[in-house]
N, C-alpha and C positions, 0 to 999 in steps of 0.2 A: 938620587938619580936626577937627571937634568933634563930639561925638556926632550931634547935628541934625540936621549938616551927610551923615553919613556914612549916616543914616536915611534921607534924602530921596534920594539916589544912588541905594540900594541900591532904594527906591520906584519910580524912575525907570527902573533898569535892567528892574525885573521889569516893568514896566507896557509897555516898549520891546518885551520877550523875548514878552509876552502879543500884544503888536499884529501880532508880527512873524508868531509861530505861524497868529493869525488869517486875517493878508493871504493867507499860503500856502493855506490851508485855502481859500478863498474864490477863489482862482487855481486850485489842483485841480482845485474846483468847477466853475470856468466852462469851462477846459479840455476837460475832460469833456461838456461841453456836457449838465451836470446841472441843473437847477431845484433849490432848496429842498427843494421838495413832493416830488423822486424822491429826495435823499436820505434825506427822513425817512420815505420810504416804505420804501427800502432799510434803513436803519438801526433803525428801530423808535423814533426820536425825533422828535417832534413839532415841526414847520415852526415854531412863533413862537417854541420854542427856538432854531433853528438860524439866526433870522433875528435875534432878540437877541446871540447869542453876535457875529455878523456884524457886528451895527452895533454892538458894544462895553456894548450894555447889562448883559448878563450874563459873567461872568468863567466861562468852562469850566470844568467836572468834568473828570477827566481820564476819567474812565468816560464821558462825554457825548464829547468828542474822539476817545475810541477804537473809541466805537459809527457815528462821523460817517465817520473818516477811512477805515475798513473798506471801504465802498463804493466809495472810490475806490483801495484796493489798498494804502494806509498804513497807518502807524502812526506814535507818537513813539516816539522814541527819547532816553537822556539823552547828555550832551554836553560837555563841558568848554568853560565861557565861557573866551573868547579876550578875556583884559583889554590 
């Protein structure tokens, strides 16, 4: 595999690990039977953030993630990728 080649992967993979973070975040969310508006209430971050991060517009802070997921009784944690 060639450099390019081993860029675009690794592109891929984070982009995959980003979406995946997201989904859950947004499952929490609904679970909880939270709106947007209550978490950025709870959180002290502002709904068209939390609504960007959602729909992929914007790539998360981890400081923005960790103010979000609070509310719902989370956090991240790191992890060894299972290649």
């Amino acid at each position: 595999m060639n450099k390019v080649e081993e860029y675009i992967n690794k592109e891929k993979l984070i982009s995959k690990m980003e979406y995946e973070l997201i989904t859950e975040f947004i499952k929490l969310r609904k679970n909880a039977n939270l709106t947007q508006q209550d978490i950025a209430d709870q959180s002290k971050v502002i709904r068209t953030t939390i609504a960007r991060i959602e729909n992929g517009m914007n790539s998360p802070q981890i400081k923005t993630m960790l103010q979000i997921l609070e509310p719902l009784g989370y956090t991240l944690k790191i992890e060894k990728i299972k290649k």
